[in-house]
C-alpha positions, 0 to 999 in steps of 0.5 A: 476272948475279946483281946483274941478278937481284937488281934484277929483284926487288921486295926490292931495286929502288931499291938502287944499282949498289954496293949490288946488286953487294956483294949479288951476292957473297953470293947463289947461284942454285938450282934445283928441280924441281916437286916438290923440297922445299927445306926440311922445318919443323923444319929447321935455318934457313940460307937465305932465297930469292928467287923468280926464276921459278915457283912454292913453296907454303909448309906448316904442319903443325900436331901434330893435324892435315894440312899446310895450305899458308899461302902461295904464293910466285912470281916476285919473292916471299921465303921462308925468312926464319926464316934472316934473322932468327935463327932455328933451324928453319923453321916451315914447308917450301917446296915447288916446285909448278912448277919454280924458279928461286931465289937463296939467301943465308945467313941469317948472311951477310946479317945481318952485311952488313946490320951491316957496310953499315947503309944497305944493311941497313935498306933490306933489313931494311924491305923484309923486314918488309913481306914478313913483315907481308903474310905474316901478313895473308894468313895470317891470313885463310886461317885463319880462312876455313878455320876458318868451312868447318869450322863449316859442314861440322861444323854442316851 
């Protein structure tokens, strides 16, 4: 069932049937209710996520100021990378904003497979990349909309 899922999702499409069933020993299926947070920022990075269905919005809390939601993630979507690539705490918290259903995989599981099966790993980890670089275009352009609103609010 899980190397099914997997296939459905845009980070491992072209992954051949070995390749998705090493995977599909290393996932697990959760999910959340609208509402549920699945990690706060600042929590230790253990899991990256793969959204079967529904929806997760990612926010930043910034020290001086309220939280502001940098991504929305729905089906097909990742989250949580921090776990894959080593680091200690989320940036960040994900919330259900409709319910979800997610596979999780262990950010230290994964790099090892990825060190253990290269093949797999590098298609994986580019994949990965690209999700990451799509991520900071977008939130790169939220921010800056947000910050011409309020010179255009402070400047009335």
């Amino acid at each position: 069932m899980t190397r099914k899922l997997l296939a459905s999702s845009p980070l491992f499409q072209g992954l051949d049937e070995g390749e998705l069933d090493l995977l599909s020993g290393y996932f697990q299926q959760e999910h959340y209710a609208t509402g549920d947070g699945i990690f706060a920022q600042g929590d230790r990075a253990k899991n990256l996520y793969v959204v079967l269905s529904g929806v997760v919005e990612i926010r930043y809390k910034p020290y001086d100021g309220e939280a502001l939601t940098v991504a929305v993630v729905r089906e097909g979507g990742v989250f949580g990378w921090s776990a894959a690539l080593g680091r200690r705490e989320y940036t960040s918290c994900a919330v259900c904003t409709e319910s979800c259903h997610v596979l999780s995989i262990e950010g230290s599981l994964l790099r090892k497979l990825c060190e253990e099966h290269p093949k797999t790993g590098v298609i994986i980890l580019e994949r990965l990349a690209e999700v990451i670089a799509e991520r900071l275009r977008s939130t790169h352009k939220y921010v800056v909309a947000m910050l011409q609103e309020g010179m255009r609010v402070q400047g009335g």
